[in-house]
C-alpha positions in Angstrom: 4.5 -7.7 2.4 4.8 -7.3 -1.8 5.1 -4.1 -3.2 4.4 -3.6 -6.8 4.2 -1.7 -9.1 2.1 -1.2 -12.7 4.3 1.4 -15.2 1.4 1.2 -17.6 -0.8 2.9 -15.3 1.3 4.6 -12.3 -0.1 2.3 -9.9 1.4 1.0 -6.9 0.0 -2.4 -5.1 1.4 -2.6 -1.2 0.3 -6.0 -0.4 -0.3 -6.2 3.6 -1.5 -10.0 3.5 -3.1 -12.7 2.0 -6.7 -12.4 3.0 -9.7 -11.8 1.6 -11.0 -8.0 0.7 -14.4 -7.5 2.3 -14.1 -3.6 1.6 -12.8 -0.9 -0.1 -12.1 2.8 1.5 -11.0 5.8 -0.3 -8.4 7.2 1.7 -8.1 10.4 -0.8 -8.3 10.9 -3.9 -6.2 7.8 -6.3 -5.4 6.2 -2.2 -7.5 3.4 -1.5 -7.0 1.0 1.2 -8.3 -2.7 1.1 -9.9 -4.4 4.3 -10.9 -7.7 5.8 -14.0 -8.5 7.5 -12.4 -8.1 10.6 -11.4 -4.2 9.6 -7.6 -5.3 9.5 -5.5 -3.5 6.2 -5.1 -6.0 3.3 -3.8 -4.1 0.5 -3.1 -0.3 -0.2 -3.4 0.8 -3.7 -1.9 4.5 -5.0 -3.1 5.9 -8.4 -0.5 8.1 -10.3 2.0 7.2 -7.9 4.8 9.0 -9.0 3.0 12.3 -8.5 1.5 11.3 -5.7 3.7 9.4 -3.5 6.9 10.4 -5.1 7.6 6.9 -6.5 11.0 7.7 -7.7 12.9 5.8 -5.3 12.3 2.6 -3.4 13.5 1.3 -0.1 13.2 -0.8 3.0 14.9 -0.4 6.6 14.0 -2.4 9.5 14.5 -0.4 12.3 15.7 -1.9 15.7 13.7 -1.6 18.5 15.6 0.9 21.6 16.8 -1.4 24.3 16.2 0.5 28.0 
């Protein structure tokens, strides 16, 4: 997965795969989600994403899966 992110224009690119884009869905309004021909997520893009997704702040945690 690749996150970026375009300063010029607010916009953040969440990069799900490497596969081709066979659609385009508007989520909401500046959310748009990228699909395959198979309906599977390829890429998520957020307009004014500070605003929006509160893009102040950046991180990642893997979180370990509950042992019974």
């Amino acid at each position: 997965m690749k996150v970026k992110y375009f300063p010029d224009t607010d916009t953040v690119l969440v990069e799900f795969a490497v596969k081709k884009v066979y659609e385009t869905k508007e989520i909401s309004e500046n959310v748009y989600i990228d699909l395959d021909q198979d309906g599977n997520i390829v890429s998520m893009t957020i307009e004014h994403a500070k605003a929006n997704a509160g893009l102040w702040e950046f991180s990642y945690q893997e979180m370990l899966a509950k042992t019974a």
